[in-house]
N, CA and C of each residue as an Amber inpcrd file, in Angstrom:
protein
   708
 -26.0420000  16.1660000   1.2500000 -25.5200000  15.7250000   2.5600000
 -26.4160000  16.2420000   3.6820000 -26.6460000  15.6010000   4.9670000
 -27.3410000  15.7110000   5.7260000 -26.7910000  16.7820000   6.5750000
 -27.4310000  17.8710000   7.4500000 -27.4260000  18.8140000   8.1200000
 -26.7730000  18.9280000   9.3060000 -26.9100000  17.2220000   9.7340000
 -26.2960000  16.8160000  10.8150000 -25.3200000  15.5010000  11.1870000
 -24.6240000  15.3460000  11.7300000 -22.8490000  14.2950000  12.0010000
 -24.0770000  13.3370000  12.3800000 -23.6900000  12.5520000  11.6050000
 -23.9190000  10.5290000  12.0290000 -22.9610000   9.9050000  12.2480000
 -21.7950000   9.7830000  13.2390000 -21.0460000   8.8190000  13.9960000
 -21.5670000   7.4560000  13.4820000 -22.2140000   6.6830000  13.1790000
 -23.0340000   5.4580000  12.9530000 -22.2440000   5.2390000  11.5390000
 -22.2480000   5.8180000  10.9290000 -21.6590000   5.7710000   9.2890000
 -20.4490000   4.6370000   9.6440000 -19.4610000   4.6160000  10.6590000
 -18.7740000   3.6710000  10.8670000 -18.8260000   2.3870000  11.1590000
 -20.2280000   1.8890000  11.6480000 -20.9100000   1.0450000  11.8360000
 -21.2070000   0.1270000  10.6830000 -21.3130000   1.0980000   9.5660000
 -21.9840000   0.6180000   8.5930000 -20.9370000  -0.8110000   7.4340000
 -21.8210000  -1.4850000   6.6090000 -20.7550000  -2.2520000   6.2840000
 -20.3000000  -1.9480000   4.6980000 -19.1660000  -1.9930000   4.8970000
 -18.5120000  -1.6720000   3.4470000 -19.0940000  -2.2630000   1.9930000
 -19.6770000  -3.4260000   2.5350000 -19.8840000  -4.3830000   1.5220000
 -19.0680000  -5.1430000   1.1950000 -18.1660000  -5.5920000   1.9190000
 -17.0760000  -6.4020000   1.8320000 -16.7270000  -7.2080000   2.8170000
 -17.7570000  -7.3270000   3.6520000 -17.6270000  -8.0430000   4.7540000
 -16.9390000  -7.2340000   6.0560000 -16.8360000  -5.8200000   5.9360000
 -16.2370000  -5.3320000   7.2780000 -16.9710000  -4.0220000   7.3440000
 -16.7620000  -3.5140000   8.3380000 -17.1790000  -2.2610000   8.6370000
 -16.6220000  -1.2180000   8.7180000 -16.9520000   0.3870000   8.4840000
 -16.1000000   1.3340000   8.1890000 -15.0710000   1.2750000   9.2470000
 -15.1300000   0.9180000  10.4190000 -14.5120000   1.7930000  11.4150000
 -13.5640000   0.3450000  11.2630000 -13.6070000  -1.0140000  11.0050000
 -12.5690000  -1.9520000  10.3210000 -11.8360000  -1.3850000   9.6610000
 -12.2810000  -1.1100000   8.7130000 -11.5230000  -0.3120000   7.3870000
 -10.5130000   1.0450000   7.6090000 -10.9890000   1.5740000   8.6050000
 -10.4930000   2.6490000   8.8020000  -9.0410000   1.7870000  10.1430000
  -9.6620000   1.4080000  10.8580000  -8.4090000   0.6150000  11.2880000
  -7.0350000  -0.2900000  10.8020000  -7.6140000  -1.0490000   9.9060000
  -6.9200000  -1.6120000   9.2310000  -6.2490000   0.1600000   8.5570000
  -6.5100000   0.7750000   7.9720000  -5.4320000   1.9220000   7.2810000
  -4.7430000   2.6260000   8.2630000  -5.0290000   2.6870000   9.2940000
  -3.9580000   3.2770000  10.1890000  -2.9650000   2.1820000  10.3880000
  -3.4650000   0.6870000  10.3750000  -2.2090000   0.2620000  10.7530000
  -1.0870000   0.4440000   9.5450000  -1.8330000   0.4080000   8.0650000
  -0.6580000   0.3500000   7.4040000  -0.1740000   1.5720000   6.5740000
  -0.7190000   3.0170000   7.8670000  -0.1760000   4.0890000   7.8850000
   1.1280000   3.6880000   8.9730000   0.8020000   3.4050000  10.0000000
   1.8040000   3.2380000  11.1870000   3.1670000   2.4220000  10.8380000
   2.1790000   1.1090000   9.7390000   3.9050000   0.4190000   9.2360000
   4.4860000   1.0580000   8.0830000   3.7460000   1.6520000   7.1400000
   4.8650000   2.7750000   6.2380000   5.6130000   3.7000000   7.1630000
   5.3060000   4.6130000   7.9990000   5.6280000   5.4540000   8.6540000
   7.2480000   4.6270000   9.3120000   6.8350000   3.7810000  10.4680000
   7.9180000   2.5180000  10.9560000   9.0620000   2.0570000  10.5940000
   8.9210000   1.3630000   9.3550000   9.1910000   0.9710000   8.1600000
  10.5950000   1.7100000   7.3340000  10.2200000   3.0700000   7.2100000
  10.3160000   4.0680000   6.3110000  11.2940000   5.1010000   7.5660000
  10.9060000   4.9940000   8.7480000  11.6530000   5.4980000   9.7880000
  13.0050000   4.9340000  10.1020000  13.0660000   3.7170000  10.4280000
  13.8590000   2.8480000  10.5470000  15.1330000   2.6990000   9.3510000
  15.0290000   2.4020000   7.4420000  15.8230000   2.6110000   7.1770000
  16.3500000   4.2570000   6.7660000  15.5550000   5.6360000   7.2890000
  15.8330000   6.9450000   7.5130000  17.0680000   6.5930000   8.4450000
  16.5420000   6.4640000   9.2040000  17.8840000   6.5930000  10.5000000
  19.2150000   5.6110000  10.4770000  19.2450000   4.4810000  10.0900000
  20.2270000   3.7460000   9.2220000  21.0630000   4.3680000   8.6530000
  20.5490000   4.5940000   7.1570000  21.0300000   5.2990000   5.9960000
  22.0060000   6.6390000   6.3270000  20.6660000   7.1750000   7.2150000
  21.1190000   8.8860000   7.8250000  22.1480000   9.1340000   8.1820000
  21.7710000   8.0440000   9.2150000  23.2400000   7.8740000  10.1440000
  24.7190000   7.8750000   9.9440000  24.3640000   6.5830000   8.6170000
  25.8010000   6.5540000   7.9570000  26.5440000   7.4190000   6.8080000
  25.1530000   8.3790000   6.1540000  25.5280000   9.7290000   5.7170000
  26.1120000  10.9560000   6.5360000  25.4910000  10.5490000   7.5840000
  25.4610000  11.4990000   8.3900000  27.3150000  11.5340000   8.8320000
  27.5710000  10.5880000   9.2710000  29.2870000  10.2700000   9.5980000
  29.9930000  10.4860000   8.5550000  29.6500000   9.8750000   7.0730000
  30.5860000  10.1040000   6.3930000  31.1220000  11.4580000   5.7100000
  29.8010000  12.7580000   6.0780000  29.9970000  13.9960000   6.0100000
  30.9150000  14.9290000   6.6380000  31.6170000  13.8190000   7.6850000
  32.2740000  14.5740000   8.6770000  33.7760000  13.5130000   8.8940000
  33.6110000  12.8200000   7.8920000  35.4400000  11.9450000   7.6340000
  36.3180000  13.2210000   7.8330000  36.3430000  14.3440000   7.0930000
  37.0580000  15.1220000   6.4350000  37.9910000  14.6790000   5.1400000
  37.3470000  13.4370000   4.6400000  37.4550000  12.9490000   3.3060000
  36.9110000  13.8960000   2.1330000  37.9390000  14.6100000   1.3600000
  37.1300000  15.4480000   0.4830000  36.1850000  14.4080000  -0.4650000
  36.7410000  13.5270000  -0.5330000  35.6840000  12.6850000  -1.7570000
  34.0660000  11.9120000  -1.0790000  34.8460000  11.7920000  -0.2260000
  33.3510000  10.7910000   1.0040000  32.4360000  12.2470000   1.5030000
  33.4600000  12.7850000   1.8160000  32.3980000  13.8500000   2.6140000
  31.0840000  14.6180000   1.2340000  31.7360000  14.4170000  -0.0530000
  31.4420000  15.1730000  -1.3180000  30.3110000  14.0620000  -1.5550000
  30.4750000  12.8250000  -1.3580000  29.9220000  12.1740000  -1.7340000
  28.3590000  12.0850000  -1.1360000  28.4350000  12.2380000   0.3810000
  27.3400000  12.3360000   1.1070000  26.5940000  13.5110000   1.1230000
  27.1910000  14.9620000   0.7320000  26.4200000  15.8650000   0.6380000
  25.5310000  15.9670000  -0.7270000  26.0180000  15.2180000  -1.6490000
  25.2790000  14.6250000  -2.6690000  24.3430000  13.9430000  -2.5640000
  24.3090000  12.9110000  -2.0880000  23.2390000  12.0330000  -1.1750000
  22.0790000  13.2420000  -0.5650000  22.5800000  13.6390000   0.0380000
  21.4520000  14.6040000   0.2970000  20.8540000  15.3260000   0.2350000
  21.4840000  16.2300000  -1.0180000  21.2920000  17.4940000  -1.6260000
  19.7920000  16.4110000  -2.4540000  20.1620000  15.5130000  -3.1930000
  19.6550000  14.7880000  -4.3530000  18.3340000  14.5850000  -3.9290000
  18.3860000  14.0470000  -2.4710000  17.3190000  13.2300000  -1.9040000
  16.1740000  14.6490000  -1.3060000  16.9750000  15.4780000  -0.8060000
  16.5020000  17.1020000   0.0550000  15.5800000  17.7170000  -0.9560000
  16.0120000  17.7430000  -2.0530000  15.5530000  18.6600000  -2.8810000
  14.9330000  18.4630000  -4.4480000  14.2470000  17.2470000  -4.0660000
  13.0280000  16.4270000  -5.0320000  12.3910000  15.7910000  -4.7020000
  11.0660000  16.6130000  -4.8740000   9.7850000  16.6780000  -3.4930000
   8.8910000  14.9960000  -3.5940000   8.7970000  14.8490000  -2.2030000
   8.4950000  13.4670000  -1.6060000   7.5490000  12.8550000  -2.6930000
   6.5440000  13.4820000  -3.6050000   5.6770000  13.1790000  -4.3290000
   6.3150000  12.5220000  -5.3360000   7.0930000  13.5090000  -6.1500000
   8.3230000  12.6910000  -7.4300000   8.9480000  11.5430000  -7.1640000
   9.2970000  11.7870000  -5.9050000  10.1500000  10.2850000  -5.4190000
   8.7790000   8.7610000  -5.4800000   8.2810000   8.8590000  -4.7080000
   7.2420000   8.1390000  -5.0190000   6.7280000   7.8950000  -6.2320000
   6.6460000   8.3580000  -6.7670000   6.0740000   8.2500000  -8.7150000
   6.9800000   7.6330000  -9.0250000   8.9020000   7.7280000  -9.1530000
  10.1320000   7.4800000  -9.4850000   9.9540000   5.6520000  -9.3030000
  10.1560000   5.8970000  -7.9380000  10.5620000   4.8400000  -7.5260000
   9.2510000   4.0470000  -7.8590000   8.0090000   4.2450000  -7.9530000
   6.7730000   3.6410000  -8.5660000   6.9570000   3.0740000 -10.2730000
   6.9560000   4.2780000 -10.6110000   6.9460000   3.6560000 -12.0370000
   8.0020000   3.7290000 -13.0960000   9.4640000   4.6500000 -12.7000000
  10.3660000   4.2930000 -13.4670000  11.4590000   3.2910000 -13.4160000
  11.9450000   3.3280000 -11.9610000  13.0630000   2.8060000 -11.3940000
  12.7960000   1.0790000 -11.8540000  11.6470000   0.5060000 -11.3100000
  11.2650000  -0.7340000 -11.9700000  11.2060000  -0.9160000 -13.7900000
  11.1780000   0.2990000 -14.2860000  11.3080000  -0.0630000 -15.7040000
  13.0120000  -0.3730000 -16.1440000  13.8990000   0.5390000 -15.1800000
  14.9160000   0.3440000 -15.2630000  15.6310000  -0.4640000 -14.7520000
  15.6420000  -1.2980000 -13.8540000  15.4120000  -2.7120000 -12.8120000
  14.7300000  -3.3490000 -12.7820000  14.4880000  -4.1730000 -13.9890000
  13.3230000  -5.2120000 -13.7420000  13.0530000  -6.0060000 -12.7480000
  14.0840000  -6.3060000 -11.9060000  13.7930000  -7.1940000 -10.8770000
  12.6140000  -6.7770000  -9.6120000  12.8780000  -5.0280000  -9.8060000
  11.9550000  -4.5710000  -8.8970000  10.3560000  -4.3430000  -9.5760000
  10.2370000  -5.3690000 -10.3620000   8.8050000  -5.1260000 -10.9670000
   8.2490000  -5.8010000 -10.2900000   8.4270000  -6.8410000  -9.3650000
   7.8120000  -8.0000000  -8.8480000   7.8400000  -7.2400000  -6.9370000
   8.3390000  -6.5650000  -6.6430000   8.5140000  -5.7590000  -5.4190000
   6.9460000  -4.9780000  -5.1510000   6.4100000  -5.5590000  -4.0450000
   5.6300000  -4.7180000  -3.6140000   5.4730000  -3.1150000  -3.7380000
   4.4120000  -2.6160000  -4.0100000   4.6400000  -1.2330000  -3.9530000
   4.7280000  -0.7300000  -2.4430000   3.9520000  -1.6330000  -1.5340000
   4.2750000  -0.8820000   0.0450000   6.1220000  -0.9320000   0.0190000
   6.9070000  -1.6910000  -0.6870000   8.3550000  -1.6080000   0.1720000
   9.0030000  -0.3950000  -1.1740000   8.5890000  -0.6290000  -2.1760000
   8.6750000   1.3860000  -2.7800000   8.3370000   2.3200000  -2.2840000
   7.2700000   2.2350000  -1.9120000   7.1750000   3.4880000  -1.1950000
   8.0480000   3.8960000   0.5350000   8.3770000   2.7910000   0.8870000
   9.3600000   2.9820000   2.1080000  10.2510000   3.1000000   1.6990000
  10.8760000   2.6730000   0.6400000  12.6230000   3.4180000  -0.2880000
  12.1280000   4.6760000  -0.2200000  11.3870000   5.3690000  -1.2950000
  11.1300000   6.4870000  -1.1100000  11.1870000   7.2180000   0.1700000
   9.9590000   7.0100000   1.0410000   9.9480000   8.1460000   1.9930000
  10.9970000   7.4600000   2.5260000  11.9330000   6.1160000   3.2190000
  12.6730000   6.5000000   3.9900000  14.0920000   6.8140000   3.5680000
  14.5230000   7.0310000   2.1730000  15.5650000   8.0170000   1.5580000
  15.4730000   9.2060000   1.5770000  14.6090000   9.7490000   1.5720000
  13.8350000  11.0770000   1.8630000  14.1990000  11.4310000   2.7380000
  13.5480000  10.8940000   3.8380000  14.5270000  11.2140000   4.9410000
  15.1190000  10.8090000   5.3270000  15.9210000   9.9250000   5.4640000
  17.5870000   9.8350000   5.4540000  18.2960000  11.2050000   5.2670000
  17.9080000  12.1570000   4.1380000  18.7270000  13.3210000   3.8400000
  18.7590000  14.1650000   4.7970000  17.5110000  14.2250000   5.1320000
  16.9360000  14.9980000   6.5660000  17.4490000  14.4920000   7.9270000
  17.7980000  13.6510000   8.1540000  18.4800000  12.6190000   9.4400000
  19.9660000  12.7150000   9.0820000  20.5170000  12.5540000   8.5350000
  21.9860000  12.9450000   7.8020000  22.5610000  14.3900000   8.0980000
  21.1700000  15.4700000   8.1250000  22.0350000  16.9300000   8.2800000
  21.8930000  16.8460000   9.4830000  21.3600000  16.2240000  10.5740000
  20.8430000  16.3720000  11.8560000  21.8980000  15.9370000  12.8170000
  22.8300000  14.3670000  12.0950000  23.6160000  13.6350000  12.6260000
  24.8380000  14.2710000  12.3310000  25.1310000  14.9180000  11.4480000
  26.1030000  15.5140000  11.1870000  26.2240000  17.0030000  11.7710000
  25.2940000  17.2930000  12.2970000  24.9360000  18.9030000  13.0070000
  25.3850000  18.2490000  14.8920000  24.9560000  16.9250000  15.0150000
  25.3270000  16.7050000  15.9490000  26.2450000  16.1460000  16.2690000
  27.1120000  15.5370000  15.5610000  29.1440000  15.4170000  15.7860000
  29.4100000  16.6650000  15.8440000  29.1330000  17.3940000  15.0320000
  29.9120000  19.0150000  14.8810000  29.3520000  19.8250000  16.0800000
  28.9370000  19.4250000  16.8070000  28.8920000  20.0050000  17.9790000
  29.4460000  19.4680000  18.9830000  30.0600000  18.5750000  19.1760000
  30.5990000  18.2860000  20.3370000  32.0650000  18.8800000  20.2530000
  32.7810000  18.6290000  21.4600000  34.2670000  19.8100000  21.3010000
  34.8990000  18.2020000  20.4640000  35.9340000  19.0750000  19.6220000
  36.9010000  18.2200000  19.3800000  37.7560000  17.2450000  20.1610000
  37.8030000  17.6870000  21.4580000  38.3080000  17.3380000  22.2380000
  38.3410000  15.4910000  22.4400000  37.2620000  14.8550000  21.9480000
  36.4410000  14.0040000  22.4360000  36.7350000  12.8220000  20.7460000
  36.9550000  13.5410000  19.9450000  37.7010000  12.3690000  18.6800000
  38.9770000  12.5360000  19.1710000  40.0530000  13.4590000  19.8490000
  41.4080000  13.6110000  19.8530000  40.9930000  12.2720000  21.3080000
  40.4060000  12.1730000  22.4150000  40.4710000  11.8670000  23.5770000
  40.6130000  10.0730000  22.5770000  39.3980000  10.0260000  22.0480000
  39.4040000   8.2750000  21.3490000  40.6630000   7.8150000  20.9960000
  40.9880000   8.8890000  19.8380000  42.0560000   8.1090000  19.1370000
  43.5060000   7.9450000  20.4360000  43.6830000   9.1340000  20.9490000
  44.5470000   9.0880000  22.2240000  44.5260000   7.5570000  22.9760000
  43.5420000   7.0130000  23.0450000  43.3680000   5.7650000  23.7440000
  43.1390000   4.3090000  23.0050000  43.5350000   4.7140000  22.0780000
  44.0920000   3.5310000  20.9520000  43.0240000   3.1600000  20.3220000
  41.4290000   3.4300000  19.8990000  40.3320000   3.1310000  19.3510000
  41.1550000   3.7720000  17.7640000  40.6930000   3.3320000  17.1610000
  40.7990000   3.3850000  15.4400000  39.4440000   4.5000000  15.2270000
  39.6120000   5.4060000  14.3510000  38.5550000   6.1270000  13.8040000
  37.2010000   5.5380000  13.8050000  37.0150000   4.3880000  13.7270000
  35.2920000   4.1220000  13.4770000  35.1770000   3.1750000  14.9880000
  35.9640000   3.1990000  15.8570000  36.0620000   2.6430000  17.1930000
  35.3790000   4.0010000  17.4710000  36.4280000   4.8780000  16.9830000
  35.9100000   6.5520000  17.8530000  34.6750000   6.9150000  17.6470000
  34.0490000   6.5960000  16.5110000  32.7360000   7.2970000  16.2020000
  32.0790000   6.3650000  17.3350000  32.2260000   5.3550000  16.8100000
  30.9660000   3.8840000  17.6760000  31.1770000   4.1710000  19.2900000
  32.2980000   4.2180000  19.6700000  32.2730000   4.0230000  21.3460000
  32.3590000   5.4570000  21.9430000  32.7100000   6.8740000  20.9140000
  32.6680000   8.0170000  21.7370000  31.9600000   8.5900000  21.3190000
  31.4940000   8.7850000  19.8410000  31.1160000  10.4520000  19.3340000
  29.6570000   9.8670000  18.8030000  29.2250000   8.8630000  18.6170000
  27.9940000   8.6140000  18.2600000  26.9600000   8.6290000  19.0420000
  27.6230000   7.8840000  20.0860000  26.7950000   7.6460000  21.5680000
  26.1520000   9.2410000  22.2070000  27.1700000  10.0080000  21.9280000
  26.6880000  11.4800000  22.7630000  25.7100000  12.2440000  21.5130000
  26.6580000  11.9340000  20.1220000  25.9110000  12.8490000  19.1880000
  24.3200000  12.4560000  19.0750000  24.0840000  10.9800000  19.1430000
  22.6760000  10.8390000  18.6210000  21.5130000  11.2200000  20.0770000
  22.2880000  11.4730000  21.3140000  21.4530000  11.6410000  22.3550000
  21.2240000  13.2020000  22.1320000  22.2470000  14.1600000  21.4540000
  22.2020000  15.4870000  21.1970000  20.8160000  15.2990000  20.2190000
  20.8850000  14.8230000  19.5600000  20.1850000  15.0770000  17.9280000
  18.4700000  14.4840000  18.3410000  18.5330000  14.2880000  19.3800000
  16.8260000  13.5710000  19.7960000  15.6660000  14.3220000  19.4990000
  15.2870000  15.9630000  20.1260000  14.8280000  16.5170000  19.7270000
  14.3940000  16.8180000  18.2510000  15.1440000  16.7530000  17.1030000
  15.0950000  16.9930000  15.8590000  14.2760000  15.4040000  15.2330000
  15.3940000  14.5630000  15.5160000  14.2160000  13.2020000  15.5680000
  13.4820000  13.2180000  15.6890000  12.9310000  13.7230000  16.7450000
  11.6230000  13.5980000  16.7800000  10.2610000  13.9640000  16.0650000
  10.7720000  15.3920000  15.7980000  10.3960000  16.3020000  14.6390000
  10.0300000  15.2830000  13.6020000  10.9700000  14.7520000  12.7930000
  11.2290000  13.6450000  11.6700000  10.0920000  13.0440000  11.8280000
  10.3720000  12.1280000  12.8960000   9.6000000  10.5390000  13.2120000
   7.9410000  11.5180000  13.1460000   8.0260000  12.1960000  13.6720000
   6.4780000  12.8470000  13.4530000   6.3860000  13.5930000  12.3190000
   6.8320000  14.0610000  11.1680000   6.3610000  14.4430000  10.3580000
   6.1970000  12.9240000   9.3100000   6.8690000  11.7360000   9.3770000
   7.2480000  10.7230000   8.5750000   6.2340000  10.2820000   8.6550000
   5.0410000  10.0590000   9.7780000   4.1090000   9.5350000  10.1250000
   3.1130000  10.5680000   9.0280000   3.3150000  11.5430000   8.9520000
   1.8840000  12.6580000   8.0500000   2.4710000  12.6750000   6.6800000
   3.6640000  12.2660000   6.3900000   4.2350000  12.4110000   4.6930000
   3.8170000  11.0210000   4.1930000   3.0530000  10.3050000   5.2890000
   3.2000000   8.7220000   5.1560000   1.9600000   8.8780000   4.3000000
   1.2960000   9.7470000   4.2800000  -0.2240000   9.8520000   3.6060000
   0.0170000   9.9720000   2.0000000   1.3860000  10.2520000   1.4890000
   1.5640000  10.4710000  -0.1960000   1.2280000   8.8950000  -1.1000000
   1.6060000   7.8850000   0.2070000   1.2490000   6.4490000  -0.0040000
   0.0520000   6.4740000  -0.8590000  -0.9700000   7.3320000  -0.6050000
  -2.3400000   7.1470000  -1.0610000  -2.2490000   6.6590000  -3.1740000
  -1.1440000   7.5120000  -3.1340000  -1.2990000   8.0160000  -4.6490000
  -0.4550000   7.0940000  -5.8380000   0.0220000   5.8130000  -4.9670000
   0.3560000   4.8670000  -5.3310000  -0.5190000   2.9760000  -5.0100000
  -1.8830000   3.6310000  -4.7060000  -2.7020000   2.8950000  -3.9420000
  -2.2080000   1.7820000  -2.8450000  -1.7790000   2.8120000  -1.8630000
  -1.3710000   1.9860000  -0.5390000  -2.5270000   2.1230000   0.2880000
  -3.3530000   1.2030000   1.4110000  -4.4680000   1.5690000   1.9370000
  -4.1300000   1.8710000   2.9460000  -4.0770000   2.8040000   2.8780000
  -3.7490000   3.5850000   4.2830000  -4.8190000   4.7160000   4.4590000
  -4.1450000   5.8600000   5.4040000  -5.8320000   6.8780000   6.3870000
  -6.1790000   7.2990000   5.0940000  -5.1080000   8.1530000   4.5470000
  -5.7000000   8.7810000   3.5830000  -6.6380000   8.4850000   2.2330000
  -6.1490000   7.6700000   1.9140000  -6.6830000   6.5480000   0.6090000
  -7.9980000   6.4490000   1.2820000  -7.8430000   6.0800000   2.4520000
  -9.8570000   5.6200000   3.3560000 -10.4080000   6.2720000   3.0070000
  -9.9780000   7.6920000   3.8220000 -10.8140000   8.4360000   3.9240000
 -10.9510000   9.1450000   2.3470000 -10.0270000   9.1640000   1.6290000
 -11.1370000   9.6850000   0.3410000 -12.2050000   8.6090000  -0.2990000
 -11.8100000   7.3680000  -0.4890000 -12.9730000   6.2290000  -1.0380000
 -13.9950000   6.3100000   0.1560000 -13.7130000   6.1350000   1.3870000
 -14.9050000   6.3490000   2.1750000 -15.9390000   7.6280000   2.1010000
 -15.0380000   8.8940000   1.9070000 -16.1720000   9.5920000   2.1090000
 -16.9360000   9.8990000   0.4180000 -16.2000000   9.4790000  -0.4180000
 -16.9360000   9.0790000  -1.9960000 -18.3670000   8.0220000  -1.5390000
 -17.7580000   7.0150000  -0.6280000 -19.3320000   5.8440000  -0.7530000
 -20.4750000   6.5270000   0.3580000 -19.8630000   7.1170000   1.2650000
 -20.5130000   7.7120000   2.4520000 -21.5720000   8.4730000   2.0900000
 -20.3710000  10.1050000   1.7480000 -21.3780000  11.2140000   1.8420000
 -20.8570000  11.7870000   2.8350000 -20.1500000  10.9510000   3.5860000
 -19.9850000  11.5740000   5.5360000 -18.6020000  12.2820000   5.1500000
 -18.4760000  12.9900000   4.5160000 -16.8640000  13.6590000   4.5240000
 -16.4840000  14.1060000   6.2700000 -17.8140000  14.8620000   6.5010000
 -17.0600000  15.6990000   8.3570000 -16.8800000  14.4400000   8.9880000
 -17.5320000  13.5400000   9.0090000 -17.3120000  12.0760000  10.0170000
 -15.7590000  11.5480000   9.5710000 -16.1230000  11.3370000   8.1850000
 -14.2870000  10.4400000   8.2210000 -13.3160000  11.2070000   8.3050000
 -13.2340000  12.5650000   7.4430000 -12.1040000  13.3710000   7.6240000
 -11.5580000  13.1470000   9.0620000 -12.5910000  13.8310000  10.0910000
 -12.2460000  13.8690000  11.1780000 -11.6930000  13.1420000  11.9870000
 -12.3220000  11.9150000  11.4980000 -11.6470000  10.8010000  12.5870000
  -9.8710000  10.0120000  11.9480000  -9.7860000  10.3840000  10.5400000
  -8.6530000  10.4210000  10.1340000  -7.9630000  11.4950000  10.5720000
  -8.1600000  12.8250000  10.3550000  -7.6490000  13.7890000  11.3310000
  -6.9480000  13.0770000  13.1160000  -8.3540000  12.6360000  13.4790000
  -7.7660000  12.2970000  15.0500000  -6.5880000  11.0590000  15.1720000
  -6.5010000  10.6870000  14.2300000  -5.3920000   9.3250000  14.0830000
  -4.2810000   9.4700000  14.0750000  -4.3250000  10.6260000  13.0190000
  -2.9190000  11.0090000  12.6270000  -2.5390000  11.7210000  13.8390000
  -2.7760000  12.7800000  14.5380000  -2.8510000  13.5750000  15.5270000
  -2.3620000  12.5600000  16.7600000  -3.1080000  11.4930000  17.1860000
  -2.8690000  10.5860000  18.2180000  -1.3530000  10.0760000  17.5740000
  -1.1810000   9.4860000  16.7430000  -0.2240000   8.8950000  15.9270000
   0.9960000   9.8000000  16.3220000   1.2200000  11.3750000  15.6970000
   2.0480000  11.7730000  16.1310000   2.8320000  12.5350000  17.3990000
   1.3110000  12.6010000  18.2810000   1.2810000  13.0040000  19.3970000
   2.2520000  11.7870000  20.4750000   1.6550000  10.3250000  20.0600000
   2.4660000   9.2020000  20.6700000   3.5820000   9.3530000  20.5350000
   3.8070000   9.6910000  19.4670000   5.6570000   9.8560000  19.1200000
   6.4210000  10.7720000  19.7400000   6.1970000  12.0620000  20.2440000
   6.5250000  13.2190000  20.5510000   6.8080000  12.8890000  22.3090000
   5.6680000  12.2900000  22.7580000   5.3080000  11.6900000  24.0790000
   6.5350000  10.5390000  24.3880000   6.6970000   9.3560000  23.5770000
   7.7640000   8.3410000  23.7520000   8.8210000   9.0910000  23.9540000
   9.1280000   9.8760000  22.2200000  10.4140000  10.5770000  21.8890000
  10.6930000  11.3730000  23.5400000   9.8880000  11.9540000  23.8770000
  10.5990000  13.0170000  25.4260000  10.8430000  11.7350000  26.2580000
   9.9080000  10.7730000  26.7110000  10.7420000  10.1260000  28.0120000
  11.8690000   9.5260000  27.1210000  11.9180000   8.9500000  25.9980000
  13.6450000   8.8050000  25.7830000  14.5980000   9.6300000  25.9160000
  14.0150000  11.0440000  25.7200000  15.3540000  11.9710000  25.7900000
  15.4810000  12.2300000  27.4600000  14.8500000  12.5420000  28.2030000
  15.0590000  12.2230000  29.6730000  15.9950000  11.0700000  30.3860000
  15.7150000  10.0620000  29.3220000  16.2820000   8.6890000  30.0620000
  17.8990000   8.7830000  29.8730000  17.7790000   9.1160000  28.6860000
  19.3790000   8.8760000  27.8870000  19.9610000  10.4160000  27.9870000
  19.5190000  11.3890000  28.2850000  20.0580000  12.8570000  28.4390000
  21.8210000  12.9500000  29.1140000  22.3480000  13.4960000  28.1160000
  23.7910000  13.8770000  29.1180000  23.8410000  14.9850000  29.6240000
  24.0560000  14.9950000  30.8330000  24.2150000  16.4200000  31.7700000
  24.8900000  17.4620000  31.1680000  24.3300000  18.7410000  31.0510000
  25.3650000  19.2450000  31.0180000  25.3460000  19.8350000  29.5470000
  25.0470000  19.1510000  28.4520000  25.0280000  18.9750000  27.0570000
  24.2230000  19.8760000  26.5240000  24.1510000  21.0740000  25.2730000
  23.2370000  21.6120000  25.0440000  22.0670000  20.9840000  24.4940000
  20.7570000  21.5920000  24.9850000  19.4000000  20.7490000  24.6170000
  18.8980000  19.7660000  25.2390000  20.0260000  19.6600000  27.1390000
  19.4570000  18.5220000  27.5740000  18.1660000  19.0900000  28.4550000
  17.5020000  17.9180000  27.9720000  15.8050000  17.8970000  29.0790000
  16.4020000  17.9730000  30.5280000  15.7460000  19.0680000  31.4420000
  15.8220000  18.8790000  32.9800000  14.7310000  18.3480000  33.4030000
């Protein structure tokens, strides 16, 4: 390897009709849509784990801490392999399923478990006062969650989200190992044809970095916008 950084290496053409710094674009985007993707049914799923932990249903509530214990504590890598190469042996139908939408079951069940303790950390913080106030005014239990206790809990729980949504974006890199083309996958075949390991690392480095830096940046002016006065953890 040469002594000194050639920036130009991106210039160069893959042999496939595009150029590194193509190539390297194209994998961030379909770092950004696993990440997206994989975010989206997290917070879904979460959500609705997240509530049913706090029915005070011994069987529902039992049921969801299961859900998450299961999902919490079998590391993001296994899940990916699972849902790669067994789950389709056991479901044939999912043999014909893209591996990009396996790997978004994966990471975004994954975290779901992680969004679930967050949503449920944030009902349990508000006073009781505020499910007795719903039902008092004739809303039905899942009136109460939807029109009183969700609305405040998920503006509580933003901060931690955010956390999530930015780490979901850097766990998004396990994709590699199921050949998804994404940063990471690039940058190891790239710097195999290169040579330029400090050039690509780096600029995969700066992606991810911008990537989750954007998120952190959005995530605060949302919590500003939607902040309840008053509330612990609100942004001034």
């Amino acid at each position: 390897m040469s002594n000194y950084w050639d920036w130009q290496v991106f210039l160069q053409d893959t042999g496939g009709g595009e150029t590194y710094l193509e190539w390297m674009l194209s994998a961030w985007g379909w770092t950004l849509s696993v990440a997206l993707c994989s975010l989206v049914l997290a917070l879904l799923v979460g959500a609705i784990v997240g509530v049913l932990r706090t029915t005070g249903n011994r069987a529902v509530v039992a049921l969801g801490n299961v859900w998450t214990e299961v999902f919490r504590n079998i590391p993001l890598l296994l899940q990916i392999f699972l849902w790669y190469h067994v789950i389709p042996g056991l479901i044939p139908s999912l043999r014909a399923v893209p591996g990009f939408f396996l790997v978004v079951m994966a990471l975004g069940l994954y975290t779901s478990s992680r969004v679930a303790e967050q949503v449920k950390a944030g009902i349990l913080a508000l006073p009781r006062g505020q499910r007795h106030a719903g039902l008092a005014m004739g809303f039905t239990p899942v009136q109460t969650y939807r029109y009183v206790i969700l609305p405040v809990a998920l503006r509580i729980i933003i901060p931690p989200l955010t956390s999530e949504s930015m780490s979901i974006i850097k766990n998004s890199s396990v994709a590699f190992a199921v050949s998804i083309a994404e940063l990471t996958m690039f940058a190891m075949q790239a710097q195999e044809e290169t040579a330029r390991g400090i050039e690509i690392y780096l600029a995969v480095t700066g992606l991810y970095f911008i990537s989750a830096f954007a998120v952190n940046r959005i995530a605060h002016i949302i919590e500003r916008k939607v902040r309840v006065p008053g509330m612990p953890g609100a942004v001034k």
